[in-house]
N, CA, C and O atoms as a printed pandas DataFrame, in Angstrom:
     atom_number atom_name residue_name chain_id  residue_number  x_coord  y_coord  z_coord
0              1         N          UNK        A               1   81.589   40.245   26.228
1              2        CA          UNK        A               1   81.044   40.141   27.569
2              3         C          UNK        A               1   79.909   41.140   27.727
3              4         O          UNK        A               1   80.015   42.202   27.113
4              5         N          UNK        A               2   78.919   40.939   28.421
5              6        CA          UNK        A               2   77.607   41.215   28.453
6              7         C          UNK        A               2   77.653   42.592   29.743
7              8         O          UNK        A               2   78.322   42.140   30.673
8              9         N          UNK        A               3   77.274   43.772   30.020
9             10        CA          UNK        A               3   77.148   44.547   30.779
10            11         C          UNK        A               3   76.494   43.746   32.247
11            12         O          UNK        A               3   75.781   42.746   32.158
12            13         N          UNK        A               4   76.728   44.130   33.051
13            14        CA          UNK        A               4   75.926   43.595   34.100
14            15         C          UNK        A               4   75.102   45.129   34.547
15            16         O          UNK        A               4   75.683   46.209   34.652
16            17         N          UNK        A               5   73.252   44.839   34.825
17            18        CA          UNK        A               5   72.313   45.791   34.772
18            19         C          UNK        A               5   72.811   47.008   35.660
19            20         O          UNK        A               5   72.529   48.173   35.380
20            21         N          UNK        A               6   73.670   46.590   36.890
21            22        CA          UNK        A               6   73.888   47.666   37.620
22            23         C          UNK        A               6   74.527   48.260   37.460
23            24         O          UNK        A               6   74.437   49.401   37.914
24            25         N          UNK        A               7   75.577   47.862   36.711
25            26        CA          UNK        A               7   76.615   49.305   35.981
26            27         C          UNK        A               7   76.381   49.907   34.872
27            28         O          UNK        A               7   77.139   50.798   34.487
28            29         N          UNK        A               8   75.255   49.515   34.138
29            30        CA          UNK        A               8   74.865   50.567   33.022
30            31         C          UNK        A               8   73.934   51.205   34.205
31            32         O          UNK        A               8   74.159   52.397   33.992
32            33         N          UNK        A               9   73.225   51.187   35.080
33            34        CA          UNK        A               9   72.629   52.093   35.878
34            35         C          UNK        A               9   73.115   53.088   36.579
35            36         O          UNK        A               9   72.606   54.207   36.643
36            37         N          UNK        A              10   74.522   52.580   37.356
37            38        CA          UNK        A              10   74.965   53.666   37.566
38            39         C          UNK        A              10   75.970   54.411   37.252
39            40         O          UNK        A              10   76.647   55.249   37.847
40            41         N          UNK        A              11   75.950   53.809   35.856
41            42        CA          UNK        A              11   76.681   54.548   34.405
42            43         C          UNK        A              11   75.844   55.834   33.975
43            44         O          UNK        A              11   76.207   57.006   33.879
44            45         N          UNK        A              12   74.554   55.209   33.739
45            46        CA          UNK        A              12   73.780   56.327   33.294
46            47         C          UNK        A              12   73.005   57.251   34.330
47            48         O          UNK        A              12   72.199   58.044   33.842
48            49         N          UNK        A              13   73.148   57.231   35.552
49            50        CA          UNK        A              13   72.672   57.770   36.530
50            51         C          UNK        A              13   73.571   59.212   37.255
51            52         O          UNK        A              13   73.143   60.167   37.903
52            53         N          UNK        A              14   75.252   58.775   36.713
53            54        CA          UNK        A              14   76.625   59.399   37.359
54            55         C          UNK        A              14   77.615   60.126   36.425
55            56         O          UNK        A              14   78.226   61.174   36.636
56            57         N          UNK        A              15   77.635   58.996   34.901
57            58        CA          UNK        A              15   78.536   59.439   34.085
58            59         C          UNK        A              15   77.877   60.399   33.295
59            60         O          UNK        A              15   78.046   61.616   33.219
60            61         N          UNK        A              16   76.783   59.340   32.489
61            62        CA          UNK        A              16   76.275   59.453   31.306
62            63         C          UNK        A              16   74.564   60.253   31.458
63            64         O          UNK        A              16   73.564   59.639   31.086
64            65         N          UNK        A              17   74.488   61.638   32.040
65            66        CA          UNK        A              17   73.328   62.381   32.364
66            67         C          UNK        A              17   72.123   62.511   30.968
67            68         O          UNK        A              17   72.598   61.849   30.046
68            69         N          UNK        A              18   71.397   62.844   30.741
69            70        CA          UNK        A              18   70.812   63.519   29.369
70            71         C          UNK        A              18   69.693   62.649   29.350
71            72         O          UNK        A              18   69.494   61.655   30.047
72            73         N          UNK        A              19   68.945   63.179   28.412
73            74        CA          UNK        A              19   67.411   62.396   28.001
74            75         C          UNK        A              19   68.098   61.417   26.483
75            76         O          UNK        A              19   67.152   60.761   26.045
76            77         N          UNK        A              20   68.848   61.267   25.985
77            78        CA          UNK        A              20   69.331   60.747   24.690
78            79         C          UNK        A              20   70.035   59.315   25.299
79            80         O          UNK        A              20   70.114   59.164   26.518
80            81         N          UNK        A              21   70.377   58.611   24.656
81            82        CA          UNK        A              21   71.310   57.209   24.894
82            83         C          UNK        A              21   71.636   56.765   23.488
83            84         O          UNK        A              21   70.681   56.791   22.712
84            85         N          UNK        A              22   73.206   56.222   22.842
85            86        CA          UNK        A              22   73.318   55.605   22.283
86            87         C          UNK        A              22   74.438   55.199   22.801
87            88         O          UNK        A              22   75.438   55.659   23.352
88            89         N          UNK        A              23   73.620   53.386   22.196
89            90        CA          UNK        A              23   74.728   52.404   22.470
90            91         C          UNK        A              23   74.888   51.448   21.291
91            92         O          UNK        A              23   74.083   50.600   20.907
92            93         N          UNK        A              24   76.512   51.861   20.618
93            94        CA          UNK        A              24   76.855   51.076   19.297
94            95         C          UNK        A              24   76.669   49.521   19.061
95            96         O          UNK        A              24   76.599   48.917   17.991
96            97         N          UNK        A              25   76.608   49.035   20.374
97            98        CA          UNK        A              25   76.710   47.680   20.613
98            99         C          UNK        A              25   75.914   46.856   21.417
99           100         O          UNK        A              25   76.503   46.151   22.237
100          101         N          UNK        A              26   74.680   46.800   21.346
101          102        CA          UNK        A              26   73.450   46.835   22.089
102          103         C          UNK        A              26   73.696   45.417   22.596
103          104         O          UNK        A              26   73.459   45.164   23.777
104          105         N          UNK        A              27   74.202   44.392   21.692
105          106        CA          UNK        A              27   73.969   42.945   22.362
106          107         C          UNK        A              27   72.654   42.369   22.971
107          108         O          UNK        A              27   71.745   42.162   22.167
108          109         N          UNK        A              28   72.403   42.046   24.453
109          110        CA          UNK        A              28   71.507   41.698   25.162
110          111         C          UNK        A              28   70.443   43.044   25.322
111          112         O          UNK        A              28   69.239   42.820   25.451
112          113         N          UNK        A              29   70.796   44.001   25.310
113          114        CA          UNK        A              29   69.936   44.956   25.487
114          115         C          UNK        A              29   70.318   45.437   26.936
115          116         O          UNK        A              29   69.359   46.059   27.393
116          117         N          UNK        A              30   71.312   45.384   27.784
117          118        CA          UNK        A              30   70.974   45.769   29.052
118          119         C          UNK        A              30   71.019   47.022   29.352
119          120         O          UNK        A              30   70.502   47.489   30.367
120          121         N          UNK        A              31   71.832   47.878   28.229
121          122        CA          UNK        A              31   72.270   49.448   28.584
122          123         C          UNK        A              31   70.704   49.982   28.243
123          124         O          UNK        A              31   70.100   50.863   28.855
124          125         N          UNK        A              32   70.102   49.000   26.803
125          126        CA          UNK        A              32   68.670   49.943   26.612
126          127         C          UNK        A              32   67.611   49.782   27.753
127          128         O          UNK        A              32   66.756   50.555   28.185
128          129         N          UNK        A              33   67.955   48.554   28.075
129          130        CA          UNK        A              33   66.666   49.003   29.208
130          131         C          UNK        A              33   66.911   49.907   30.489
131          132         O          UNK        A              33   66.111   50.475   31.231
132          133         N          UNK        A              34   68.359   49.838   30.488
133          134        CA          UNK        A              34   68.520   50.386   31.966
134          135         C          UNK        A              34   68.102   51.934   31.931
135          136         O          UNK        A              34   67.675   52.700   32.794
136          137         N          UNK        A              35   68.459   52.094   30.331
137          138        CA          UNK        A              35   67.945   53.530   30.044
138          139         C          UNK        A              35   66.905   53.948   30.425
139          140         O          UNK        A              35   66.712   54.910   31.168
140          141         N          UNK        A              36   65.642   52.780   29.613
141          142        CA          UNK        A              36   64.127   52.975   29.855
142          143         C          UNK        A              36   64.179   53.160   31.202
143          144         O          UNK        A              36   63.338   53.993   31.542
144          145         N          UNK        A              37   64.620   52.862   31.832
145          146        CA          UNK        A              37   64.058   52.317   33.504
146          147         C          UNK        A              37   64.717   54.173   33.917
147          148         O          UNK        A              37   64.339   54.984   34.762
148          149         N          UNK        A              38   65.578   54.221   33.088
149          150        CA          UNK        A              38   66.518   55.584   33.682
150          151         C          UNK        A              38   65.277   57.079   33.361
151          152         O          UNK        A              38   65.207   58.138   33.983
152          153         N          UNK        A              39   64.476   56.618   32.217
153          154        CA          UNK        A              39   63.655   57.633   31.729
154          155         C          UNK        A              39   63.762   58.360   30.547
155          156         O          UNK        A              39   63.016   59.186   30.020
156          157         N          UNK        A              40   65.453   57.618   30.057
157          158        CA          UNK        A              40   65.524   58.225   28.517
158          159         C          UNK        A              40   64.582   57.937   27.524
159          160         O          UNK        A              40   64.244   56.815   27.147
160          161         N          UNK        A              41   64.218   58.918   27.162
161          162        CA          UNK        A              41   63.418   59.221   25.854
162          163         C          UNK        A              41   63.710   58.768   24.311
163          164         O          UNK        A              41   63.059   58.231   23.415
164          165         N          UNK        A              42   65.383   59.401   24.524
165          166        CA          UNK        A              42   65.596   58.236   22.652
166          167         C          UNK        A              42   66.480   57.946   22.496
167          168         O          UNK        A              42   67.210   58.774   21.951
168          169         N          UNK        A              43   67.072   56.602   22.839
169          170        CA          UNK        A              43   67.873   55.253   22.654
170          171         C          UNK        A              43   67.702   55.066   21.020
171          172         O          UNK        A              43   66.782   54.961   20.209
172          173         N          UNK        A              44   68.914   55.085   21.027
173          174        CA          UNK        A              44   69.401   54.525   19.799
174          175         C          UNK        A              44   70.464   53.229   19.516
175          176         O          UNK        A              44   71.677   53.344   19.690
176          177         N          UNK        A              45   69.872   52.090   19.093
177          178        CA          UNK        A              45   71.206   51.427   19.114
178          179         C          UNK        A              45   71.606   50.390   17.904
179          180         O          UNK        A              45   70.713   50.490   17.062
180          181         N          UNK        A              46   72.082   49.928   17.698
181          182        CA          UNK        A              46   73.136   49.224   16.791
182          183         C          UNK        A              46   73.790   47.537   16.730
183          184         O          UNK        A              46   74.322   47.142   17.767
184          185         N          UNK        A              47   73.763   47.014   16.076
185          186        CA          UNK        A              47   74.845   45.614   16.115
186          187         C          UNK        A              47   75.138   45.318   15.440
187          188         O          UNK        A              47   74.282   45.372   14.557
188          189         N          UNK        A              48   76.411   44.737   14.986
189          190        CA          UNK        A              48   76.381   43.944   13.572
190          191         C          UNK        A              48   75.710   42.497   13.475
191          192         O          UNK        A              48   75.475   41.872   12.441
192          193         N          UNK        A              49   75.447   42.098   14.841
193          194        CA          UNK        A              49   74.647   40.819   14.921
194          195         C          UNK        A              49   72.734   41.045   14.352
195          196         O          UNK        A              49   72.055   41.911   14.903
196          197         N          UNK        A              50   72.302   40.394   13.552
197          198        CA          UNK        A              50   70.762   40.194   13.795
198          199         C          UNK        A              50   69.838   39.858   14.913
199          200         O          UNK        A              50   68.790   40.349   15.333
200          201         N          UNK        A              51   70.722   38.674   15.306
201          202        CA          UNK        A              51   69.622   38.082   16.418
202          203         C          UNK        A              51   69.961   38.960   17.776
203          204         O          UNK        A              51   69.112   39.068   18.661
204          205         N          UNK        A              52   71.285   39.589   17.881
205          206        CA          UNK        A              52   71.186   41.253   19.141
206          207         C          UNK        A              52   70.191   42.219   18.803
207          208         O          UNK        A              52   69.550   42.776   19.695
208          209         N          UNK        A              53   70.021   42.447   17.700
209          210        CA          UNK        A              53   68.981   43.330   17.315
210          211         C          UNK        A              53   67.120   42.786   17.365
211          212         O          UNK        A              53   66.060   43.406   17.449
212          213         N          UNK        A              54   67.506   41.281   17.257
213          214        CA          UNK        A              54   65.808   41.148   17.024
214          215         C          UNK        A              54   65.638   40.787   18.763
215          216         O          UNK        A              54   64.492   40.545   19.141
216          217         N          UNK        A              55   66.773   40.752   19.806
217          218        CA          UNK        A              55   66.613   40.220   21.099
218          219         C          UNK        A              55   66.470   41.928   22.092
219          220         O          UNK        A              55   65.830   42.085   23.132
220          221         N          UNK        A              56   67.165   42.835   21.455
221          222        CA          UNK        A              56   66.943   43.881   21.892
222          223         C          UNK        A              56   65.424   44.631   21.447
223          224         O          UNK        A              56   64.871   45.447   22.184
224          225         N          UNK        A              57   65.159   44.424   20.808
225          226        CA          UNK        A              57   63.849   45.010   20.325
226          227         C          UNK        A              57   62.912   44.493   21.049
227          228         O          UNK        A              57   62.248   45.276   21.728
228          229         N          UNK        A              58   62.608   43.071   21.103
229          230        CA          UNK        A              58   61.767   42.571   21.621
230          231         C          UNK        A              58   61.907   42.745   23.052
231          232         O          UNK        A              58   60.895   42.450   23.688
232          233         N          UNK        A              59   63.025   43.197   23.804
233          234        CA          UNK        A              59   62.984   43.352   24.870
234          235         C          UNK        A              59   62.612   44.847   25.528
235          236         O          UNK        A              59   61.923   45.082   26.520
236          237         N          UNK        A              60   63.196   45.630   24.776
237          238        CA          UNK        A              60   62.625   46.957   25.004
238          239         C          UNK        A              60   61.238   47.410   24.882
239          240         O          UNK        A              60   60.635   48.226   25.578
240          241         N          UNK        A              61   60.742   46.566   23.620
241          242        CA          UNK        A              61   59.103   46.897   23.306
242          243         C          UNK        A              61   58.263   47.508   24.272
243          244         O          UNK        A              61   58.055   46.893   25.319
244          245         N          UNK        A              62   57.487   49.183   23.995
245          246        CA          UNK        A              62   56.683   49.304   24.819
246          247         C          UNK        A              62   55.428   49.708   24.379
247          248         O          UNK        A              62   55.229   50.804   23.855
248          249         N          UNK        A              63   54.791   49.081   24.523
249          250        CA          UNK        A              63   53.245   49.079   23.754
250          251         C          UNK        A              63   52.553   49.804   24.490
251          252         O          UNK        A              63   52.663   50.125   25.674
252          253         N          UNK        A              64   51.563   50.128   23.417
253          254        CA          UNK        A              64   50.394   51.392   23.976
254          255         C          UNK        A              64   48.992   50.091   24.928
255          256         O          UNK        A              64   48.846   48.869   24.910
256          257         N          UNK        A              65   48.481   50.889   25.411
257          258        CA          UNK        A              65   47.451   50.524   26.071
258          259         C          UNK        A              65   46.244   49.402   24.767
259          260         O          UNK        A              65   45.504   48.450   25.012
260          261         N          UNK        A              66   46.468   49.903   23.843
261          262        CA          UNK        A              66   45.266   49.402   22.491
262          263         C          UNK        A              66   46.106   47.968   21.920
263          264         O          UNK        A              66   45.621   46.901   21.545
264          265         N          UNK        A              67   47.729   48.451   22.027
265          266        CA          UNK        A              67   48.162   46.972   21.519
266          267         C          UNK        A              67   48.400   46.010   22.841
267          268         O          UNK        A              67   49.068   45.009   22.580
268          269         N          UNK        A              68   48.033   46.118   24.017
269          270        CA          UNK        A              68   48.299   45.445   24.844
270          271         C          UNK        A              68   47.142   44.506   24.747
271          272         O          UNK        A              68   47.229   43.320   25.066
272          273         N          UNK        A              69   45.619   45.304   24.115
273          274        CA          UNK        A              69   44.904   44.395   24.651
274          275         C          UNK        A              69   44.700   43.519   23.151
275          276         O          UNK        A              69   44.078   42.470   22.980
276          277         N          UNK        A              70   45.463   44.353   22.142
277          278        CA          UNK        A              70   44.813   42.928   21.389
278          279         C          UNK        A              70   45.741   41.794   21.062
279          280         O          UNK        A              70   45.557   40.686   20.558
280          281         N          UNK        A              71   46.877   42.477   21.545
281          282        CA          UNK        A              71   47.972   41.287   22.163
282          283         C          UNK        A              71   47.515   40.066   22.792
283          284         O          UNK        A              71   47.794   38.941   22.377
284          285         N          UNK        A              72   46.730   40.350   23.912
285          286        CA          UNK        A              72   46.185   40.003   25.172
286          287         C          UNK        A              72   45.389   39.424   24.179
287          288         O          UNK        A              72   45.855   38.322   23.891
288          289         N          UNK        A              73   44.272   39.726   23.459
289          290        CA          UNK        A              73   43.404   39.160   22.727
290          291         C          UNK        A              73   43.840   37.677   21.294
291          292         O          UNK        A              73   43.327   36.609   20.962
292          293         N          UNK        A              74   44.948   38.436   20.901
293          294        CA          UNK        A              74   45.583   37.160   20.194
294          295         C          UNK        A              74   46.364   36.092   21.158
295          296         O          UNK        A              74   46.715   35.003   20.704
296          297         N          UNK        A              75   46.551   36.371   22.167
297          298        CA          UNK        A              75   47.185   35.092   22.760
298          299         C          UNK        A              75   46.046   34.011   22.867
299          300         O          UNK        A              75   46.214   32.818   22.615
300          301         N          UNK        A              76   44.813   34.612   23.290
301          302        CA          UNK        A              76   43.777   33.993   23.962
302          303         C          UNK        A              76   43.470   33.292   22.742
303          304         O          UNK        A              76   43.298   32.084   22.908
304          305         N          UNK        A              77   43.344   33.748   21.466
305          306        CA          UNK        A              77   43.047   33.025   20.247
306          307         C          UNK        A              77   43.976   32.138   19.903
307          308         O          UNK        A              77   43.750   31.443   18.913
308          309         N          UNK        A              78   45.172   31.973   20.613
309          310        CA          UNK        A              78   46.344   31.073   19.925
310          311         C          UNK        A              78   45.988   29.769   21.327
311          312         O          UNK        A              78   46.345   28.632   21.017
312          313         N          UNK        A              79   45.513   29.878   22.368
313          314        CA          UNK        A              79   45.101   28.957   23.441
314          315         C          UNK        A              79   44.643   27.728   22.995
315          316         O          UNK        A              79   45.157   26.697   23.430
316          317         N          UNK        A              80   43.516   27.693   21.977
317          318        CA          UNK        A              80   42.890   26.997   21.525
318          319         C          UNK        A              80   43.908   25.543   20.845
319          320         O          UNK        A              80   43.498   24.382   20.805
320          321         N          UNK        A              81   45.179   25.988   20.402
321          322        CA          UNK        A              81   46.567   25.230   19.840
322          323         C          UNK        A              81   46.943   24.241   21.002
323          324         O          UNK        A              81   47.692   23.273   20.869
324          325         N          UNK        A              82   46.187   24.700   22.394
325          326        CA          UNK        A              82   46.969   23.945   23.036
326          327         C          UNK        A              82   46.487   22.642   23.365
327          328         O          UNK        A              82   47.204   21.918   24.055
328          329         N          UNK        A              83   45.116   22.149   22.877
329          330        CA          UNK        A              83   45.063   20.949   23.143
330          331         C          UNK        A              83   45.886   19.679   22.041
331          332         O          UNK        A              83   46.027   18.467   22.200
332          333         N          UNK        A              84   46.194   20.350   21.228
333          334        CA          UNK        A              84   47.477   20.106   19.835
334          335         C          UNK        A              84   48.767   19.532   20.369
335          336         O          UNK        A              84   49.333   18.502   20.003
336          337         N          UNK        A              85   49.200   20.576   21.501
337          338        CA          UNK        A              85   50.117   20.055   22.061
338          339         C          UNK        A              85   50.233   18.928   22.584
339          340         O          UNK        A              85   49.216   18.686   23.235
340          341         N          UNK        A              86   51.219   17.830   22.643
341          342        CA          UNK        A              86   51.476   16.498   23.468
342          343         C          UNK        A              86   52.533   17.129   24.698
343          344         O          UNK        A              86   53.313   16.197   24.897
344          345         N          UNK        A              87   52.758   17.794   25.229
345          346        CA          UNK        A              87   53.003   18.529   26.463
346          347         C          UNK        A              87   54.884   18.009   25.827
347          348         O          UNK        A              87   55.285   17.076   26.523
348          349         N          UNK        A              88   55.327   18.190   25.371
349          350        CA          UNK        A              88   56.727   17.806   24.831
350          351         C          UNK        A              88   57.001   18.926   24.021
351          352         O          UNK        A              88   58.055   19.461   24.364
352          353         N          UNK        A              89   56.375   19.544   22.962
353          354        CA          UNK        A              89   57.057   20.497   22.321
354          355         C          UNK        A              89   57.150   20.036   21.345
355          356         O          UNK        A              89   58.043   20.388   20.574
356          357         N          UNK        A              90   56.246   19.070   21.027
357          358        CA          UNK        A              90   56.844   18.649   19.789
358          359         C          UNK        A              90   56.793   19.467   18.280
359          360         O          UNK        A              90   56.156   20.519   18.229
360          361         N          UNK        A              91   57.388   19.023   17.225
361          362        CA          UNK        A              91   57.279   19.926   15.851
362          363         C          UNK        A              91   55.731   19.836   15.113
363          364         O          UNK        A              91   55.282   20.650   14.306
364          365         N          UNK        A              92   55.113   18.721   15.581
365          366        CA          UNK        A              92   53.712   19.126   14.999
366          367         C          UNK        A              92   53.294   20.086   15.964
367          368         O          UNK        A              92   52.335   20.600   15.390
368          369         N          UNK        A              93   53.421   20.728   17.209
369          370        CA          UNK        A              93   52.482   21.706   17.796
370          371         C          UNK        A              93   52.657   22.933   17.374
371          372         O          UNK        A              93   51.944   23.906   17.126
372          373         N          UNK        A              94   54.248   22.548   17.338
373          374        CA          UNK        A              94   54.877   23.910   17.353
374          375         C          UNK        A              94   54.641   24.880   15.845
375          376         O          UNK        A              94   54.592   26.104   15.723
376          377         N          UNK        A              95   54.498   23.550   14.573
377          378        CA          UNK        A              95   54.298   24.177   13.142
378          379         C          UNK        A              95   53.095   24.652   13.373
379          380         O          UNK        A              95   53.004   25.827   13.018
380          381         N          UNK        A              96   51.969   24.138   13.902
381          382        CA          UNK        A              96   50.256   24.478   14.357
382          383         C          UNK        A              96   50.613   26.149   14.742
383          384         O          UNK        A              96   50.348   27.151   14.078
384          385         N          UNK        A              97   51.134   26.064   15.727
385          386        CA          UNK        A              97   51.439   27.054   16.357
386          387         C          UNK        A              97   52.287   28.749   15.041
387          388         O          UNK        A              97   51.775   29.837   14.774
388          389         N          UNK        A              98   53.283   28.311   14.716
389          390        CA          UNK        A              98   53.861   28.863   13.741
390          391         C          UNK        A              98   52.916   28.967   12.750
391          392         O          UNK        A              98   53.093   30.068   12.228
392          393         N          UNK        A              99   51.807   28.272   12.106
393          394        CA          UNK        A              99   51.423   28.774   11.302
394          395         C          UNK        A              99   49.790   29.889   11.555
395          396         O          UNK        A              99   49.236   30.404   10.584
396          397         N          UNK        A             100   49.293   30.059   12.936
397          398        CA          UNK        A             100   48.534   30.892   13.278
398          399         C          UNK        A             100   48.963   32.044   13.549
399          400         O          UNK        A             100   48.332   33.101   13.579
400          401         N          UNK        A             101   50.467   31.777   13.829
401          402        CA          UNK        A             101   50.780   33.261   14.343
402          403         C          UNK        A             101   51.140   33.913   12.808
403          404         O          UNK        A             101   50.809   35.090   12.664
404          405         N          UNK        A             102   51.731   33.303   11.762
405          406        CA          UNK        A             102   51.730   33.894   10.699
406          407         C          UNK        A             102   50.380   34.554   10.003
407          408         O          UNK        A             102   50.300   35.653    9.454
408          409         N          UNK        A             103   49.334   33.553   10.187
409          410        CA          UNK        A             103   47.839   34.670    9.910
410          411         C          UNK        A             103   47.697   35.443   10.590
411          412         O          UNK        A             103   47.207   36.439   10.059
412          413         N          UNK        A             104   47.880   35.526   11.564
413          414        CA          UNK        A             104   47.499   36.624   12.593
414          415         C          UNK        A             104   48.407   38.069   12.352
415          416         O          UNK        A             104   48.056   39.223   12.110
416          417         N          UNK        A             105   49.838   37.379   12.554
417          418        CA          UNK        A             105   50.889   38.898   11.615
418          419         C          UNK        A             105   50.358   39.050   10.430
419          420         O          UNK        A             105   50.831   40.037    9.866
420          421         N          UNK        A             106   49.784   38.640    9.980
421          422        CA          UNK        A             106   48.982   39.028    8.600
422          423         C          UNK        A             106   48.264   40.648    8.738
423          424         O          UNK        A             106   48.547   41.779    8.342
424          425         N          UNK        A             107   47.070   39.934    9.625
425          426        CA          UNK        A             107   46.336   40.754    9.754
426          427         C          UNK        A             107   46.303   41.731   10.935
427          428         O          UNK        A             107   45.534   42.691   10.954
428          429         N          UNK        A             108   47.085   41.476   11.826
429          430        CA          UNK        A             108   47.843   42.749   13.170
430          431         C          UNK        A             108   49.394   43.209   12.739
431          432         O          UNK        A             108   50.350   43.140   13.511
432          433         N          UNK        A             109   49.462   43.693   11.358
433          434        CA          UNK        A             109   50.926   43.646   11.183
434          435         C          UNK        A             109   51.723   44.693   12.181
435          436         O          UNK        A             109   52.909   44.490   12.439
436          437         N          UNK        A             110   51.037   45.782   12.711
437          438        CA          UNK        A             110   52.070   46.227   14.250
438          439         C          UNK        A             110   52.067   45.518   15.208
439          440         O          UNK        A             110   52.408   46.096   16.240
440          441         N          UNK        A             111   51.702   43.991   15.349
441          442        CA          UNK        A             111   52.284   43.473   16.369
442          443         C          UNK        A             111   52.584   42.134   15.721
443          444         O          UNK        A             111   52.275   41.167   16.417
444          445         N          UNK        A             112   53.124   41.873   14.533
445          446        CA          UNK        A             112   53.665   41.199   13.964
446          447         C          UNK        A             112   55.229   40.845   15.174
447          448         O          UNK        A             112   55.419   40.043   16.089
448          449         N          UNK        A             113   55.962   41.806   14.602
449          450        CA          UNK        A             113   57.669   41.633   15.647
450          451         C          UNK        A             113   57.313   40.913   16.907
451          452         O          UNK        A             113   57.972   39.945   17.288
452          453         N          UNK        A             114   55.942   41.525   17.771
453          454        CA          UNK        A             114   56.301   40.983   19.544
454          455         C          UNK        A             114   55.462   39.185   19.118
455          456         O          UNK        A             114   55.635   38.189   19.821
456          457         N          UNK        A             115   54.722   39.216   18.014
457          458        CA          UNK        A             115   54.686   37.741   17.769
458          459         C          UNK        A             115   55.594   36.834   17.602
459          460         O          UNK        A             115   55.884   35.776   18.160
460          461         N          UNK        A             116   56.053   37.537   16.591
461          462        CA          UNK        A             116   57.559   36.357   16.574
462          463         C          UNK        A             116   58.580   36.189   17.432
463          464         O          UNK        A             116   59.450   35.319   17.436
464          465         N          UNK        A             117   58.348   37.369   18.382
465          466        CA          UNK        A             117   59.235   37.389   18.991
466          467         C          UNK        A             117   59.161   36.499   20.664
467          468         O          UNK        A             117   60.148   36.078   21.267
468          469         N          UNK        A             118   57.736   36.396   21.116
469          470        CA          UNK        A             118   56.952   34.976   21.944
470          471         C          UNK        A             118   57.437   33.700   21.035
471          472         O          UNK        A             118   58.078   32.703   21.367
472          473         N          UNK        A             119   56.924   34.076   19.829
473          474        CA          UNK        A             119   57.455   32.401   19.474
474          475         C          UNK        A             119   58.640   31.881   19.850
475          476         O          UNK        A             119   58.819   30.832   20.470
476          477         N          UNK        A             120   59.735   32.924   19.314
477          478        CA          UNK        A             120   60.897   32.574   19.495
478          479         C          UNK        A             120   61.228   32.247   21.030
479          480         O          UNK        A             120   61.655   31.202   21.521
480          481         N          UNK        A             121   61.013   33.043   21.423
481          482        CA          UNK        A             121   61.623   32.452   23.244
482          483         C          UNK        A             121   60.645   31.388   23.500
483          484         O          UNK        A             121   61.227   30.392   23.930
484          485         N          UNK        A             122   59.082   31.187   23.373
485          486        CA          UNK        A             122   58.784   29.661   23.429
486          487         C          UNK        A             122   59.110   28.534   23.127
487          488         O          UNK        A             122   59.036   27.490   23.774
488          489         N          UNK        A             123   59.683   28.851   21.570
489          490        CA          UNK        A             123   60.762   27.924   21.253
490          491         C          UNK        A             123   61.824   27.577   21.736
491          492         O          UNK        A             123   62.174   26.445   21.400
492          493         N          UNK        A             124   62.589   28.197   22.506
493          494        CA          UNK        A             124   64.303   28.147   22.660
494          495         C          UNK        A             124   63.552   27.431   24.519
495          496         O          UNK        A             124   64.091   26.538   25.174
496          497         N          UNK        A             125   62.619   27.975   24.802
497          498        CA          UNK        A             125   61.977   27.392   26.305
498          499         C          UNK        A             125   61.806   25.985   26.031
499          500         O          UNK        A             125   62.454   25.179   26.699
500          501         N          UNK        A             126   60.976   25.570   25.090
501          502        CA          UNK        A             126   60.481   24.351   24.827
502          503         C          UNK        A             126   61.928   23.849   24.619
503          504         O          UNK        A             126   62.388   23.072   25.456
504          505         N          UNK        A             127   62.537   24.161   23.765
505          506        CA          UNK        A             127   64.188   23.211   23.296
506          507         C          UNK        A             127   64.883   22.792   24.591
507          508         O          UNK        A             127   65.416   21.713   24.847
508          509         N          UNK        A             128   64.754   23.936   25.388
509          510        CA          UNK        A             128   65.222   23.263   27.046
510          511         C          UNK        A             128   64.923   22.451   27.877
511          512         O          UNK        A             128   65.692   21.872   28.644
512          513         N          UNK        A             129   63.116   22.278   27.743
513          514        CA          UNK        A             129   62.694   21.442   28.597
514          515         C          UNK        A             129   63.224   19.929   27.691
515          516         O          UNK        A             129   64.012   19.070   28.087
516          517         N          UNK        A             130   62.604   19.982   26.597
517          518        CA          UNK        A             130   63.152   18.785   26.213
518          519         C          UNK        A             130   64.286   18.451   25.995
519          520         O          UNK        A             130   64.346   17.405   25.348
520          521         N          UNK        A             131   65.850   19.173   26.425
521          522        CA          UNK        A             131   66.811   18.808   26.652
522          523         C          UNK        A             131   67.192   18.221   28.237
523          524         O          UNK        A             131   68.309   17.778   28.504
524          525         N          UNK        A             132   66.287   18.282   29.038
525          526        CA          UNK        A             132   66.591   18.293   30.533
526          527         C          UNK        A             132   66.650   16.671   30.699
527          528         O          UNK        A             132   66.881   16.171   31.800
């Protein structure tokens, strides 16, 4: 079962004082962000799951001012994919798609992770609409 945001807040606001956080069992990420939001400095955390770890990362991510913009700058270059799209999601857009962002982690490999990590929730977005 998943923390709900307001009791790791006023977990870490009442119980759990200090600039440090570790949490063995990160899951969704809610204790790490509540941290961030709390002002801790260094979160540490853990799972035996992969995809808790690649969902916590990507959620915590906090980028500097320089990777925001060329973040900002590779999205704008991945735009161009979208007339590719047939507004469905389909697997030809999406491989189009998958295979620019792999050149691109090529050559921005520190923002390789928050790439894959848009894909992925575009993906699991797209899988929904076309389940509706």
């Amino acid at each position: 079962a998943s923390m709900q945001a307001a009791t790791a807040k006023h977990l870490l606001e009442t119980v759990l004082p200090g600039s440090s956080l570790a949490d063995p069992f990160v899951g969704g990420g809610t204790v790490a962000i509540e941290g961030l939001r709390n002002g801790r400095k260094n979160i540490f955390g853990s799972d035996i799951s992969p995809l808790a770890l690649f969902v916590v990362r990507g959620r915590t991510w906090l980028p500097s001012k320089d990777e925001i913009d060329i973040f900002e700058e590779i999205l704008r270059s991945l735009t161009d994919l979208e007339s590719s799209n047939d507004g469905k999601g389909s697997l030809k857009s999406w491989d189009c798609l998958k295979s620019k962002i792999r050149t691109t982690a090529e050559e921005f490999r520190e923002l390789s992770f928050p790439l894959w990590f848009v894909y992925a929730t575009a993906l699991e977005q797209g899988a929904k609409v076309r389940h509706k």
